[in-house]
C-alpha positions as CSV (number, residue, x, y, z in Angstrom):
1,X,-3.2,-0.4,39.2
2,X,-2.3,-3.8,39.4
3,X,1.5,-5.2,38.2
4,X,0.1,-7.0,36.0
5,X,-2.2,-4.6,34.0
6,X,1.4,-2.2,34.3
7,X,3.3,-4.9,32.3
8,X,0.8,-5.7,29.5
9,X,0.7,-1.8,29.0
10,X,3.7,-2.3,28.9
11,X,4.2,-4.7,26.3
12,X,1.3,-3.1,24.2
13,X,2.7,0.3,24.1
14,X,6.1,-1.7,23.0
15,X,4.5,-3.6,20.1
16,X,2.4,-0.3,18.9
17,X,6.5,1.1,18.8
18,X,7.6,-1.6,16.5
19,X,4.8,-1.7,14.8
20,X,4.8,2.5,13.5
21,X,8.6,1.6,12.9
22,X,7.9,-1.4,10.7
23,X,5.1,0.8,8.8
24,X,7.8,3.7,8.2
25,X,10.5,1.0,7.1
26,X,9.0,-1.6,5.8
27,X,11.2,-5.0,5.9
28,X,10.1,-8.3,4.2
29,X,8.6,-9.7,7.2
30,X,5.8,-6.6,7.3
31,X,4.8,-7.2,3.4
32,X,4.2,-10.8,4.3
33,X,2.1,-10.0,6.7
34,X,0.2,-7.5,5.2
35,X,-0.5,-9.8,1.9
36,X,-1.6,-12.0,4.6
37,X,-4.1,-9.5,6.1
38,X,-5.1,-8.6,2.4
39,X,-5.7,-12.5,1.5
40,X,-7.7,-13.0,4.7
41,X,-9.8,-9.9,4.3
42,X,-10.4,-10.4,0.8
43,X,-11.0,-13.9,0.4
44,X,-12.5,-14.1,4.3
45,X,-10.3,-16.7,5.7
46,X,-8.7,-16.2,9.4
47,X,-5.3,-15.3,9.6
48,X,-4.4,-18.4,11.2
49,X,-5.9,-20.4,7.7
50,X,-4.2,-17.9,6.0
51,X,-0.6,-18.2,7.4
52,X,-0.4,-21.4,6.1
53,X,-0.6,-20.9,2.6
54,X,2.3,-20.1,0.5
55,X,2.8,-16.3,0.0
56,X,3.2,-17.2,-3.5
57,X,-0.3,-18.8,-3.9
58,X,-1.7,-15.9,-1.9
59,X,-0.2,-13.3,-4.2
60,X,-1.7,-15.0,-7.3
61,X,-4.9,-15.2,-5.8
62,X,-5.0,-11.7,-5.1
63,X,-3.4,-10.5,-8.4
64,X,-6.0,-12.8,-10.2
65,X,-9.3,-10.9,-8.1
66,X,-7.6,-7.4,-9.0
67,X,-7.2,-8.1,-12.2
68,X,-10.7,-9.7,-13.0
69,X,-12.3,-6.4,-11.6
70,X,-10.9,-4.4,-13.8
71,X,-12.1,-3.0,-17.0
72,X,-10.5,-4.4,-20.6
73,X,-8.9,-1.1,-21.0
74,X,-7.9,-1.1,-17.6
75,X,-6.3,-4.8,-18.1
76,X,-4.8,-3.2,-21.0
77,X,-2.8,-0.4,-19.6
78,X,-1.9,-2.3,-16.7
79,X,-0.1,-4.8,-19.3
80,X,1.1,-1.9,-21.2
81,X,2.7,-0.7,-17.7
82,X,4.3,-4.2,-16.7
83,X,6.3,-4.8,-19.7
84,X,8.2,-1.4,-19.4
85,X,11.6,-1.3,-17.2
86,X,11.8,0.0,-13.6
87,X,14.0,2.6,-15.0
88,X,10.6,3.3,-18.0
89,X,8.5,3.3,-14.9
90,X,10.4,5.3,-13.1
91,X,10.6,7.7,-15.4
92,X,7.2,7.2,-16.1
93,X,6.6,8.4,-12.1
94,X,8.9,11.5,-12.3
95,X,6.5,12.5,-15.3
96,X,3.5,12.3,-13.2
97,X,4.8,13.7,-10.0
98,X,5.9,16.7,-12.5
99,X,2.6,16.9,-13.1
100,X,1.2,17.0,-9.5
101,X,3.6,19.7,-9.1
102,X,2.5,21.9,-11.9
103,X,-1.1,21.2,-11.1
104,X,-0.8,22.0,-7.6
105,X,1.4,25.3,-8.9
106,X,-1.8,26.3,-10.6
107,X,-4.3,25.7,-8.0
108,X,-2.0,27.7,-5.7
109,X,-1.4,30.9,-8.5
110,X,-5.3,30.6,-9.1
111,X,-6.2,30.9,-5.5
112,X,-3.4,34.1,-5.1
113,X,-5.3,36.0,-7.7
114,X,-8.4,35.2,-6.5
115,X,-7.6,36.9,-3.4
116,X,-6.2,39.9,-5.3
117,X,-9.2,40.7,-6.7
């Protein structure tokens, strides 16, 4: 193997690093990229187009699209949703991982009698 195939390994295997870190804690510079690769995907622009528009404009954009593909009632409850506090919608998420918990409780009882019998 040449040096110079050694050192790009290297480098890849160092970026792939940072990368899985910046994935597991996020920082400000990873969510502007990723509403970057979002904007480009959705709206098929290159990244390079894309990483000169304002991540303002590209949010808006994207917000827009969501929100034009979804149902009235959907609309609805998503306004419902954004006028409550973060504490209301935290709350809100406690409620519903509650939920998950007693659903998955049930599943898990259910398939323990099962076996029983």
């Amino acid at each position: 193997m040449s040096k110079k195939s050694k050192t790009s390994r290297g480098l890849f295997e160092n970026i792939q690093i940072v990368a899985l870190a910046t994935v597991e804690n996020p920082d400000l510079e990873y969510f502007t990229r990723k509403i970057t690769r979002a904007f480009s995907t959705t709206f098929h622009v290159s990244l390079l187009e894309a990483e000169t528009i304002p991540v303002e404009t590209m949010l808006m954009h994207l917000c827009e699209y969501r929100y034009e593909n979804l149902s009235e009632m959907k609309r609805i409850e998503e306004a419902a949703r954004l006028k409550k506090t973060p504490e209301e919608r935290e709350e809100d998420r406690q409620a519903e991982l509650r939920q998950l918990d007693e659903d998955e409780a049930y599943k898990i009882g259910r398939a323990s009698c099962r076996e029983r019998v």
